[in-house]
N, C-alpha and C positions, 0 to 999 in steps of 0.2 A: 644642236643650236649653240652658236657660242654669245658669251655672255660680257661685255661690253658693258662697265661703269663708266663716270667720268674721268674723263684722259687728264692729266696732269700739264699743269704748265710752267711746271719749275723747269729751268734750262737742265738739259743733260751732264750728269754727273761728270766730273774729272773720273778717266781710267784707271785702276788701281796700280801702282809699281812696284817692285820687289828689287833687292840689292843684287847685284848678279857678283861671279867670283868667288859667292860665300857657299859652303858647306849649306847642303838641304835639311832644315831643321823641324822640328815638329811643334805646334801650335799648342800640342798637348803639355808639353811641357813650360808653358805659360799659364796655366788651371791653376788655380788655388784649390786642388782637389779637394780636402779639408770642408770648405766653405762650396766648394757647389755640391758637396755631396748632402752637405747639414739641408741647404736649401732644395736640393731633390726630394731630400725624404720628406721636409713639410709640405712639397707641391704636391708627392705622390699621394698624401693622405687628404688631400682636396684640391683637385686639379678645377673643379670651376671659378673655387674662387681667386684662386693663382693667375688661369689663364683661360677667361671669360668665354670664347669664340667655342673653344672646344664640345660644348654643350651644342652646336650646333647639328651635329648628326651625331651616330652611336659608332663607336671604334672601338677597338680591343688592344690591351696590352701597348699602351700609347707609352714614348717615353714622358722625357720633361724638358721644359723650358729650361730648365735653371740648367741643365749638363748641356744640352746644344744650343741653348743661346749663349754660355761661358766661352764653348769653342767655335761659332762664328767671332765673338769680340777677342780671341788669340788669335785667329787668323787675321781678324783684321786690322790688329797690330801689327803683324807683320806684313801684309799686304795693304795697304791703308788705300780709303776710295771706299766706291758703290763696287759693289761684290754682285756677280751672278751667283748664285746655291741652288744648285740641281740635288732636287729627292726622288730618285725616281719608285722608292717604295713608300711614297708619300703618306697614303693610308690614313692613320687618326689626323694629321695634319702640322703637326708639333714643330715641325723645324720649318716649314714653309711660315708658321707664324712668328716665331722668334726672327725668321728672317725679316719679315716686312715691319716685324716691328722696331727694326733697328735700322728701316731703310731700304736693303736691298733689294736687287730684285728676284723673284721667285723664279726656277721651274720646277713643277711637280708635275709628278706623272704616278699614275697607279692601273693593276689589270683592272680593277675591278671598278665598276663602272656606280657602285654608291658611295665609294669615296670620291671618285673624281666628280661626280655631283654635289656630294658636299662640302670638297674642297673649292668647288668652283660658289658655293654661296654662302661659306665663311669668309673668304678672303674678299668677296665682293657686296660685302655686306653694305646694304645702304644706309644712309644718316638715319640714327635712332628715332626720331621726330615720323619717319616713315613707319618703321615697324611699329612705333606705338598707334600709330592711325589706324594700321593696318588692322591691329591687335582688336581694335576699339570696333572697328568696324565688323568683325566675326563674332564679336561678342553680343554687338546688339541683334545680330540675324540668328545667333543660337541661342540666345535665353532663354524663350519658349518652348523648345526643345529641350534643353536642359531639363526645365523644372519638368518638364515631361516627363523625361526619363528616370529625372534622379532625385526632385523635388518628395519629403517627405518630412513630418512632425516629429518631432525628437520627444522624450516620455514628461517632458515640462511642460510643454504646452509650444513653445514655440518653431516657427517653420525652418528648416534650415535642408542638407540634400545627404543622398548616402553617397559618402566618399568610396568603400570600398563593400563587395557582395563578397563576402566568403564562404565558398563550397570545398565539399570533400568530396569525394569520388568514392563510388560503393561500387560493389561487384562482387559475382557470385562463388565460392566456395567450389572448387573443382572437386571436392569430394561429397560432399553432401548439396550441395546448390543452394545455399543457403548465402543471399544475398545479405550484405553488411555493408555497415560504412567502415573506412578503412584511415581511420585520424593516425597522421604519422606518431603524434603524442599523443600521452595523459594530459599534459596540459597544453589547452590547445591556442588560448589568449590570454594577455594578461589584460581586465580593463581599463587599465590607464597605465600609461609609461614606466617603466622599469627603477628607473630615477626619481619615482613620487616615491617608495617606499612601500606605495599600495599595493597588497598581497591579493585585491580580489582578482579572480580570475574563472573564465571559463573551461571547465575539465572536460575530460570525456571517459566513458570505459571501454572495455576491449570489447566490448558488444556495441558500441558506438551509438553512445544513451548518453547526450549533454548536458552536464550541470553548473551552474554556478557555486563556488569551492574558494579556499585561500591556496595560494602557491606553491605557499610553506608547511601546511598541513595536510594528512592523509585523510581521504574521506570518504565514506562508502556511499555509491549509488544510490540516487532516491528508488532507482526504478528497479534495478534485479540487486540491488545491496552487496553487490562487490567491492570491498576493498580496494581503491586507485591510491597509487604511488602516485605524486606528481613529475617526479623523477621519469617516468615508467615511457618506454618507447617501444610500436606499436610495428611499427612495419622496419625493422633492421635491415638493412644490405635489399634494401625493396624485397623481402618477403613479407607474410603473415600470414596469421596462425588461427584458424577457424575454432568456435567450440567444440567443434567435433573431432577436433586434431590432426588435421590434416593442414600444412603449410605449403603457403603455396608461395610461388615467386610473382611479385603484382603483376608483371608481362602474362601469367598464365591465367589471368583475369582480366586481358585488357579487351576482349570480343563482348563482354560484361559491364561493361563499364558504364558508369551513367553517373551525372553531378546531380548533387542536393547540396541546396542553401541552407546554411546554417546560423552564420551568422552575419550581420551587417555591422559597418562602422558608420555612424551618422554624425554630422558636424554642423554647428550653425557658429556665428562670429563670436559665441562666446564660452558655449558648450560642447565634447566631444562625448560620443560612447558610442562600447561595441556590447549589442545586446544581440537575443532574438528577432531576428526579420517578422512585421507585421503580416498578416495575410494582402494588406496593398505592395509590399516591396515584396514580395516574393511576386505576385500577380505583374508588376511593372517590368522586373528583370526577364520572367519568362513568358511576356507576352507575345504570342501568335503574331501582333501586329510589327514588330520587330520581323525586316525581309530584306536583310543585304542580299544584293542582288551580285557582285563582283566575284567571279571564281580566282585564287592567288594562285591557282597550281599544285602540282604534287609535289609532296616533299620528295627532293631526289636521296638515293641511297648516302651515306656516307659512315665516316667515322663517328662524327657527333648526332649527325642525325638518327643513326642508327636507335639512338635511345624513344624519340618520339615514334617509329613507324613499330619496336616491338612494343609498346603499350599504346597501337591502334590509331595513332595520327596517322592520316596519306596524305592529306591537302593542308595545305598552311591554314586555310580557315579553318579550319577543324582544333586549331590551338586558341580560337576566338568564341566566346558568346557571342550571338543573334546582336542583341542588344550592344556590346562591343562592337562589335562590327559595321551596323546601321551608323553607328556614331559618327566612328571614323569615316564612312562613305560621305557622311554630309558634311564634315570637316573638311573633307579633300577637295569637297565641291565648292564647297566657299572660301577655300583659305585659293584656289584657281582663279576667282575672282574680287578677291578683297582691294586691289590694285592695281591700276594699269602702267604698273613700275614692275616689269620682268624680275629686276633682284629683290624685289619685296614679294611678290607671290613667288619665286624661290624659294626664300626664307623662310616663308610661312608655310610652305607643303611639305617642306622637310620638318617644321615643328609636329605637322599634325601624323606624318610617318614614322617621327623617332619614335611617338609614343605607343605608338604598334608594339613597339619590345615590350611591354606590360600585357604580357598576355594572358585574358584571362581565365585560363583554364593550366598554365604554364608557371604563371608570376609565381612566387612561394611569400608566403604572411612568416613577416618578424614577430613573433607572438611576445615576443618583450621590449619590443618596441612601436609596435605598433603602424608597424606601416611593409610596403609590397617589395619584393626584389623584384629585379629586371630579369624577363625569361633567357638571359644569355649571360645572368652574372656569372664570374671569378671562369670565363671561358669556355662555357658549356652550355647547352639546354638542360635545365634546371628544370628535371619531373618532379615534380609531388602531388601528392595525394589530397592535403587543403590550397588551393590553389582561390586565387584572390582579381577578381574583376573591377577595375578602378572605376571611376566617375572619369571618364574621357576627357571630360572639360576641364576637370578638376574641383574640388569642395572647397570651400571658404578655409583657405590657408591650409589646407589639406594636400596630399595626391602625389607623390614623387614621378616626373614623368610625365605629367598631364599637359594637354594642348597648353593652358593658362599661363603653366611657369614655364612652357617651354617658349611660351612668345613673349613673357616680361624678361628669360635671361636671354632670349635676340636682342633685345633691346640695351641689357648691359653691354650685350658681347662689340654690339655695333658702337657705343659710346667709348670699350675700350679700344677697338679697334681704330676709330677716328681721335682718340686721344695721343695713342703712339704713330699714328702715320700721319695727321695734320691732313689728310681727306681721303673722299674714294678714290679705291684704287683702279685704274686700268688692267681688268682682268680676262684675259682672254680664253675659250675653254666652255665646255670639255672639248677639248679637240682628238683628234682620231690619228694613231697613228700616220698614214697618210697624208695627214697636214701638209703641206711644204713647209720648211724651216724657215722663215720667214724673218725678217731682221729685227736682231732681239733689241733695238732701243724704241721698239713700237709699243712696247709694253709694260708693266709692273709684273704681272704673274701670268702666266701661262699652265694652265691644266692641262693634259692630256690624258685621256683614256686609249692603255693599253697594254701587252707587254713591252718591258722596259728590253728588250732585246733591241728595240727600237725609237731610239728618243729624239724629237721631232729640235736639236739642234744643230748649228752649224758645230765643223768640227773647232775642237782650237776655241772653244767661246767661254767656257765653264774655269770661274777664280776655285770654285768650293764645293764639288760633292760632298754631300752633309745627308746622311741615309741611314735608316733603322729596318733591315732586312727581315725576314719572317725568319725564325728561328727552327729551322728545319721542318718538324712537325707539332710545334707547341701548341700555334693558336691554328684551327679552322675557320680560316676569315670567309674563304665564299659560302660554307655552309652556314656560318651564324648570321651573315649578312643576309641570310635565303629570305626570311619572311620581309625584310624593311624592302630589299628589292624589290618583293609581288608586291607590297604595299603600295611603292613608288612607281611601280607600271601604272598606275590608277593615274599618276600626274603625267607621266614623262613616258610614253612609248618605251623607250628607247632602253629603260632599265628595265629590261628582261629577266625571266626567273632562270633561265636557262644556265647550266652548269660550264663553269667558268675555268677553261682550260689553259696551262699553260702557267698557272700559277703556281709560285715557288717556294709549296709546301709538300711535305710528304705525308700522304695518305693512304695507311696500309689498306684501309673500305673499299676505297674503288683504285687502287694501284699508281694511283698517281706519283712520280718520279721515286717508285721503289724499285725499278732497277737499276743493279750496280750502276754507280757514274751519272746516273741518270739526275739526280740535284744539283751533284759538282757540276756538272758539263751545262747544266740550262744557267745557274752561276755566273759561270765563266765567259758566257755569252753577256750576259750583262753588266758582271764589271767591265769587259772590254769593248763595250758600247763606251759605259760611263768615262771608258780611259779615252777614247776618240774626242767625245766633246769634253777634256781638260786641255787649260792650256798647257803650253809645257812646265810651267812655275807652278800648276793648280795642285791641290789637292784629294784624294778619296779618303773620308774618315767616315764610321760607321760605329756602333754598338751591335755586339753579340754577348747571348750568353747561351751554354749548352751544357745537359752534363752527360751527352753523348761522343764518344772519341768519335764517331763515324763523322759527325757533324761539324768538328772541330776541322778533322783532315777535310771535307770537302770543301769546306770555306777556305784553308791554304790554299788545297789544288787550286779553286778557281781563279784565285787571284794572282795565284802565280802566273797558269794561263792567260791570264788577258794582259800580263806583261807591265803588272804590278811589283815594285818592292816596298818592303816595309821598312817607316822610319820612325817612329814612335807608336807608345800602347801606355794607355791608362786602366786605374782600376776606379768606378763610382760607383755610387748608391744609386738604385734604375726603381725598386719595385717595393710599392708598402707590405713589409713583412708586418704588419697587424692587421694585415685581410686573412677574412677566415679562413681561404684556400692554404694559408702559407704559415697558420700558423701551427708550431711544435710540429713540423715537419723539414724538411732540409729541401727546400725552396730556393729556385735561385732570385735572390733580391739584387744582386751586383752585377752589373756589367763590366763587359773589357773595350775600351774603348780602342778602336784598331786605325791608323792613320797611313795612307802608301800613296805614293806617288806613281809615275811612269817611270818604269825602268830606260836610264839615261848612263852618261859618263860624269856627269856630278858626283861630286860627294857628299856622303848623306852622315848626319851625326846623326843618332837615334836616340830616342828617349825612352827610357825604362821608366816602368812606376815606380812613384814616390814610396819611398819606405814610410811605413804607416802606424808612427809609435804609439800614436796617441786612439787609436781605432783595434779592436780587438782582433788579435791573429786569428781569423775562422779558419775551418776546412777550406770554406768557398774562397777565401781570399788566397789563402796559400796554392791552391788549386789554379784559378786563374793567375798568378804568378808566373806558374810552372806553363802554362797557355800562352802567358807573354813570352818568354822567353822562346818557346818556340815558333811563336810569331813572326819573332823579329828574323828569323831566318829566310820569310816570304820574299825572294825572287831571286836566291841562291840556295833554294831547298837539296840539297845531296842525296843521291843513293840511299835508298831505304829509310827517307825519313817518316814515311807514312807509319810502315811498322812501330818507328819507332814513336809516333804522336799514341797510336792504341796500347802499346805497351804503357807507357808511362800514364797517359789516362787512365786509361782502366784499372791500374794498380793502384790507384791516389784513393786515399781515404774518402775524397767528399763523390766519388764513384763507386768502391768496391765497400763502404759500410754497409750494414744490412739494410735491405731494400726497404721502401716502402714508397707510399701510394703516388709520390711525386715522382720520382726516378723516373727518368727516359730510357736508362737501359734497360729493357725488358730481358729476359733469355732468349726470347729471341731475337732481339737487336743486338743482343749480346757474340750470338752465334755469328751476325751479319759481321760484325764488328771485328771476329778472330779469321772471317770468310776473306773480308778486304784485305786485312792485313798482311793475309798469307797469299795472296795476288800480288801484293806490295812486296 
């Protein structure tokens, strides 16, 4: 279905120009690196409130406004005018929004068919005054329901709802059968925030017997009088260790498995606490009466998948309580008819989908914070063993995720979105490769679903590819996309759970482009789509980062292939190094920002990065350095330069130090690595 807001009646833009006669330069070299890198790092460390929209579906490993909206306004310095910006790995949505919100006009294209749905109802998001109706009107059709589910009396006397069910997962002993609860810690909650100072807190022993305990002090069980370390961890590297001495790995418990509630977080407008569940909230969560009816499918094989199918998921609901589930059904059913405004029931069936990624049986409990992770944080499906079931709706100012705040921040997202474009936009999309290219002053944005080998414009039309590529095999975007997808079948046919081929990541699970050539060459097919529809003035700029030489060289080949040279390369700040994935580990937080043209008889001045006095010489920065510079060799690459891109990577420090848990060179990527080069 494509998706049509209100068409624009401002006269069409003057075309943009460019000097001719002059040397081809790079846009890059107009950055105040320094200063969009300061402002990357404060975006990356809160991208909702930076840039509002983004909250509108769930995405991974997004960049930031502040580095590619820098470099649409250097290009559009030197090409002045409304800019076409083609993304064709458009995905979180980040540069299509910097673009419209500076004016231009968009096209984005992605394989995967729940970005391009949520790109197609961020960018067409309608006037705030709609989503808050909409908002208003779901609310009053689910109160009753709510207090149904979630409604419960806090230990003062007054009524308020349980924000979060917190279960742990028991399972039996492979050597003696001796069923336990399996708490990843001794300490398993703090009862109030971290930051109060308050030490009280929920413990547990390795017999899995729950008591209330201080933090900071050791305390022996009321029930078997064990001595707990609060410090003390429970299930290391997912094993654990029975009384009876036998360790087992949790996978070898997962045909075992079975959840108990243990604790609730209950909230009312004035009071919070996480205690023992009453015998009504234990009775409410696991009621009988609770019967989602919707099957989401099997999880299919994969790299990251792999972790839920060996501890016992097959079906995506199987990562959902009854009670979760029910929720979201009648969510999805109401937020389909909250509106007879198509971009407003958009809007609102992706609010009630995102929050699918709270899964409750998946989520993981901050136990010193006091609140749920998302079942696909820092890139992965996130097992554990206490696993956390939200209030769907959300609690009184409670809920990270929940329908509630996910439809008050539509609501900012759309007030900032009409604040920098001055109305709705003309969005057309998702459209299907096959589209006919159609004339591009018909519209504001243009979505497509599909691979970008394919991109639905005329040729000769594109001022600015402006694109953030999947980074060989970093992130799993159609596997962790899996459940929002089954979720989003519930609204939209048309997103399928079905495994999503063609996509240009590499996947040792199911073999996806792990043969030789096999990433470069699908690549090359797509840069040299994206070099068809540039003008001949236009540009390709991109961010990568890898700390794989295989990865590096395929990305040259490709673009030399599609008949690309390189004429500028920056170095920024891309990634919050104080996420817990990245931290005290050697994380790439930097990107190289890579800028090429169409190889022509111009001449090109090229831009190296800024020397960087004032920013600390890391490995990673001297590393990607050494990356530029052979960069800039992209479309007069010589005889044996492959060998020579593995030789010198592979020997560089922030590659060949001692390994650990981040590296992408594995031994045997490593093996692949000396394979190619000796082809080369």
């Amino acid at each position: 279905m494509t998706a049509m807001t209100a068409p624009t009646t401002d006269p069409p833009p003057s075309a943009p120009s460019s000097p001719q006669d002059e040397p081809l330069r790079s846009p890059l070299g107009g950055l105040d690196y320094l200063k969009v890198s300061a402002e990357a790092r404060a975006e990356s460390r809160n991208r909702e409130i930076h840039l509002p929209p983004v909250s509108t579906y769930r995405w991974w490993a997004r960049r930031t406004s502040a580095v590619n909206g820098a470099v649409i306004d250097a290009f559009n310095a030197m090409m002045p005018g409304r800019l076409l910006v083609a993304d064709m790995f458009a995905g979180g949505g980040v540069i299509p929004l910097a673009a419209v919100a500076r004016g231009h006009q968009v096209y984005a294209q992605d394989l995967n068919p729940w970005p391009a749905a949520g790109l197609t109802a961020m960018l067409g998001l309608p006037a705030p005054d709609k989503l808050r109706e909409a908002a208003s009107t779901i609310e009053q059709w689910i109160h009753t329901e709510v207090e149904a589910a979630y409604g419960t009396t806090l230990t003062d006397g007054t009524r308020g709802v349980v924000s979060h069910t917190i279960r742990v997962a028991t399972g039996e002993c492979t050597g003696c059968g001796r069923r336990a609860r399996m708490f990843p810690h001794a300490l398993v909650s703090l009862r109030v925030r971290k930051e109060s100072g308050n030490p009280q807190a929920w413990m547990a022993c390795r017999r899995g017997h729950l008591f209330p305990a201080m933090s900071d002090k050791r305390r022996r069980c009321p029930t078997c009088h064990v001595l707990v370390e609060p410090a003390a961890t429970y299930t290391p590297m997912r094993t654990i260790t029975c009384e009876c001495g036998k360790t087992d790995r949790l996978a070898d418990r997962a045909r075992t498995w079975q959840w108990e509630i243990v604790l609730v977080d209950r909230s009312s407008r004035t009071t919070r606490e996480v205690d023992i569940p009453t015998d009504a909230e234990r009775e409410k969560a696991e009621s009988g009466g609770w019967q989602p009816v919707h099957d989401l499918g099997p999880i299919p094989p994969g790299q990251e998948t792999s972790v839920l199918t060996r501890h016992g998921f097959r079906r995506w609901q199987d990562l959902y309580p009854d009670r979760q589930r029910h929720m979201l059904e009648r969510m999805l059913d109401l937020a389909s008819r909250c509106s007879k405004d198509p971009s407003v029931v958009r809007a609102a069936e992706l609010a009630v989908v995102g929050s699918a990624e709270m899964a409750g049986y998946l989520s993981r409990w901050d136990r010193f914070y006091l609140k749920s992770f998302e079942s696909m944080a820092g890139h992965r499906f996130n097992l554990t063993t206490l696993a956390v079931e939200p209030n769907v709706w959300g609690g009184v100012g409670r809920g990270r995720g929940t329908v509630l705040r996910r439809l008050n921040q539509l609501v900012k997202s759309a007030a900032w979105l009409q604040g920098k474009t001055g109305r709705e936009l003309l969005v057309q999309g998702p459209l299907t490769t096959n589209a006919p290219a159609t004339a591009i002053n018909e519209w504001d944005v243009r979505v497509v679903e599909g691979s970008s080998e394919h991109m639905v414009l005329p040729s000769n039309s594109v001022h600015l590819v402006l694109t953030d590529p999947p980074y060989h095999d970093d992130v799993q975007y159609a596997e962790l996309s899996g459940p929002l997808r089954a979720w989003a079948r519930l609204a939209n046919e048309k997103l399928t759970n079905e495994a999503l081929t063609g996509e240009a990541v590499v996947n040792s699970a199911t073999g996806q482009l792990t043969d030789d050539g096999a990433y470069e060459a699908l690549l090359g097919r797509i840069f040299k789509e994206a070099r068809r529809t540039l003008r001949p003035d236009g540009h390709l700029i991109f961010s990568y980062a890898n700390r794989s030489p295989r990865a590096w060289a395929a990305v040259f080949g490709a673009l030399q292939a599609a008949g690309l040279r390189a004429v500028g390369c920056e170095i920024v700040h891309s990634e919050n190094e104080t996420d817990h994935a990245k931290r005290g580990v050697r994380a790439c937080t930097l990107d190289l920002m890579l800028d090429l043209v169409p190889t022509g008889h111009s001449a090109v001045e090229q831009h190296r990065p800024h020397p960087a006095p004032d920013i600390p010489l890391t490995d990673e920065r001297r590393f990607l350095s050494v990356v530029a510079d052979m960069f800039l060799q992209v479309g007069d690459l010589k005889d044996g330069w492959r060998l020579q891109v593995h030789k010198t990577l592979s020997e560089h420090p922030f590659i060949a130090a001692p390994a650990d848990r981040t590296a992408k060179t594995t031994p045997k990527a490593a093996e692949k690595d000396r394979t190619s080069a000796r082809r080369a």
